[in-house]
C-alpha positions as CSV (number, residue, x, y, z in Angstrom):
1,X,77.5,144.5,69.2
2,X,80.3,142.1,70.0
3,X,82.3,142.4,72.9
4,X,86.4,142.0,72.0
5,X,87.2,138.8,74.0
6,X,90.9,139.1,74.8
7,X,93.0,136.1,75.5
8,X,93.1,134.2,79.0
9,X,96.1,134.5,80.8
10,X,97.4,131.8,82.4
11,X,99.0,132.1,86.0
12,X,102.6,132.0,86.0
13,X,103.9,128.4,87.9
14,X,104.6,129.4,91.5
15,X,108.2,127.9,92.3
16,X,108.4,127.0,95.6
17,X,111.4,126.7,97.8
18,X,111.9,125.0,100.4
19,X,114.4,124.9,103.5
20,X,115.8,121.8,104.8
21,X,115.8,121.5,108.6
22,X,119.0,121.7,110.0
23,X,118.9,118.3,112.0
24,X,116.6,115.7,110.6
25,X,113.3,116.3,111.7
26,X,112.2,120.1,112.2
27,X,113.1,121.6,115.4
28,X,109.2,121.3,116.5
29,X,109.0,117.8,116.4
30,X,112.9,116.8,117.1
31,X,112.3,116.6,121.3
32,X,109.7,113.9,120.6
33,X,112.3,111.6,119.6
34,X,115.0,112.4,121.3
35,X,117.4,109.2,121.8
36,X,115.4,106.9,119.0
37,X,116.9,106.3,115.3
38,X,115.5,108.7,113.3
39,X,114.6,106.2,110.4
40,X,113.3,107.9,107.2
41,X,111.3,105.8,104.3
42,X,110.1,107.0,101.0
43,X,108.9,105.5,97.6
44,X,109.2,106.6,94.0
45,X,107.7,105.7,90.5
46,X,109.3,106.1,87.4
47,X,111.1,103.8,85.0
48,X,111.3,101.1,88.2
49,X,110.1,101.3,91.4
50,X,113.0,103.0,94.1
51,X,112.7,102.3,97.9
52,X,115.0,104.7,100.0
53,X,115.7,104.4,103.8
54,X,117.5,107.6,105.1
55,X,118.8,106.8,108.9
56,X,119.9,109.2,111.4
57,X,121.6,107.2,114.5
58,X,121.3,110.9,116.3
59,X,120.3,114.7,115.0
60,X,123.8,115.5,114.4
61,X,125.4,112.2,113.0
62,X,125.8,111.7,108.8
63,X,122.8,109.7,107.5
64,X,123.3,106.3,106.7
65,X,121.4,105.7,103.0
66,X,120.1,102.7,101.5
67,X,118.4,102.6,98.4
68,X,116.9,100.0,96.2
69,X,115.4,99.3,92.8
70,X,112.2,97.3,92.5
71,X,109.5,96.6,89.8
72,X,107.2,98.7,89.1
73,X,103.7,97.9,91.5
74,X,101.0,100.2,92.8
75,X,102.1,103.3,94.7
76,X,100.6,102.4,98.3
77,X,102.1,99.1,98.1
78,X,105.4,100.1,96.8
79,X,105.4,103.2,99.8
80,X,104.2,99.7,102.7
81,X,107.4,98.5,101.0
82,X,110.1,101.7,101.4
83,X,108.8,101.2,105.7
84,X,109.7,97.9,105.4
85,X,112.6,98.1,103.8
86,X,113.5,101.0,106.3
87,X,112.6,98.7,109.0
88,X,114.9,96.1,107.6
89,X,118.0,98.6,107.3
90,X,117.7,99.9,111.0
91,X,117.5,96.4,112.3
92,X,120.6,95.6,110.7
93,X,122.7,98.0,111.0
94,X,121.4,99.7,114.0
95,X,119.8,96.3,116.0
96,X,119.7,97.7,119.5
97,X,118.8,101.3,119.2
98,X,114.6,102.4,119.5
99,X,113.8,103.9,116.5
100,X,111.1,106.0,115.2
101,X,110.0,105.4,111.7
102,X,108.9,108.3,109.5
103,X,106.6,107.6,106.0
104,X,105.2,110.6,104.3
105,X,102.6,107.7,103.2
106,X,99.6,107.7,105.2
107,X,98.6,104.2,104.4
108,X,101.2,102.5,104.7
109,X,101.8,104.3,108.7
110,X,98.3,103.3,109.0
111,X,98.1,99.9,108.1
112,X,101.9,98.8,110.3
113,X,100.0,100.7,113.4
114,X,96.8,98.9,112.5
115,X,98.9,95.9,112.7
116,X,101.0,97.1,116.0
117,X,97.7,98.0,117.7
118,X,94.7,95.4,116.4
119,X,97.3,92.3,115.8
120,X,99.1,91.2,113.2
121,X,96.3,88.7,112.7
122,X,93.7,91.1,111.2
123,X,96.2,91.5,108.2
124,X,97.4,88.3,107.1
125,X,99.0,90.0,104.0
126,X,101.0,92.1,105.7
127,X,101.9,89.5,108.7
128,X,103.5,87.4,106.0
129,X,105.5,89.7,104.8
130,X,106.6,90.9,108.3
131,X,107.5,87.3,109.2
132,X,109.3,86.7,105.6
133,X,111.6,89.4,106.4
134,X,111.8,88.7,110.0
135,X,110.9,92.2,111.3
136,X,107.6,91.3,113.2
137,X,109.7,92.6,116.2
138,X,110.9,95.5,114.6
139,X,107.8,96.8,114.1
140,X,106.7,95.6,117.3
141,X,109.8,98.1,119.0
142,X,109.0,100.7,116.6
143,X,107.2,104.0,116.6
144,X,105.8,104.7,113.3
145,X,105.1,108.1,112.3
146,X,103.5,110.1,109.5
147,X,105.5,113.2,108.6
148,X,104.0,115.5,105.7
149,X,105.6,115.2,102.6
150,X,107.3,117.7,100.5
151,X,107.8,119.9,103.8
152,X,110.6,121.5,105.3
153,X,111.9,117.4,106.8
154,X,115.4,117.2,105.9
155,X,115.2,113.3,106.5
156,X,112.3,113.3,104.1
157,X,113.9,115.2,101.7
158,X,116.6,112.8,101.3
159,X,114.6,109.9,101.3
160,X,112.6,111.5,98.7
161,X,115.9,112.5,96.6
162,X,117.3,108.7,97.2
163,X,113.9,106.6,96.2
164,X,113.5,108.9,92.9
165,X,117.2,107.8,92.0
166,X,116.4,104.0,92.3
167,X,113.8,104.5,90.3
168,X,115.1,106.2,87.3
């Protein structure tokens, strides 16, 4: 005898919601960098490649956004890009301030501390593109952090809003 089989049912998509931080970085993590630019980088792949920087001179101050449109190139290298190009927009419009870079990339905050930490030297890719742009010192001055991506970050977020915009 033949058991019935009934149809599978599929599990219903869980939507999940989440809150934006009040100040830029979550309240656990905000006394860490306490007096630095709170500089916020993120990447996004669609029709073009978008680069966003998101950049918080302190918690409670407006971000300062800069986004731009690129082609089209493999996502780790298009997310080493968005920290340099967030690099580039808090030397220039913030030049004297510390600043703490945020990537939700671990690759790319691996490779620029491999750089700040082993030399420049052991990378010659990314030491000419450092000197190109001129931000060898930057980075040099810079703390670069990973924050998780997709969390509760409200400087994430808006990096992550801004970079899928370029890139539509």
């Amino acid at each position: 005898m033949l058991a019935a089989t009934m149809p599978r049912r599929r599990k219903k998509k869980t939507v999940r919601v989440i809150h934006p931080s009040a100040n830029p970085l979550p309240l656990r993590l905000a006394p860490l960098y306490a007096g630095h630019l709170q500089v916020f980088s993120d990447a996004s792949q669609k029709r073009h490649g978008g680069l966003a920087a998101v950049l918080f001179a302190t918690p409670d101050s407006d971000a300062v956004i800069r986004s731009r449109t690129v082609p089209v190139i493999g996502s780790n290298e298009l997310e080493l890009q968005a920290t340099l190009f967030a690099l580039e927009q808090a030397r220039e419009l913030f030049p004297s301030q510390p600043l703490a870079l945020f990537s939700d990339n671990q690759d790319a905050v691996s490779r620029l501390n491999r750089g700040k930490i082993e030399g420049l030297n052991q990378d010659p890719e990314l030491q000419q593109m450092l000197t190109q742009a001129n931000l060898v010192q930057a980075l040099a001055n810079a703390t670069v952090c990973w924050i998780k991506g997709h969390s509760s970050c409200r400087g994430n977020i808006l990096a992550d809003q801004h970079a899928a915009e370029a890139a539509s």
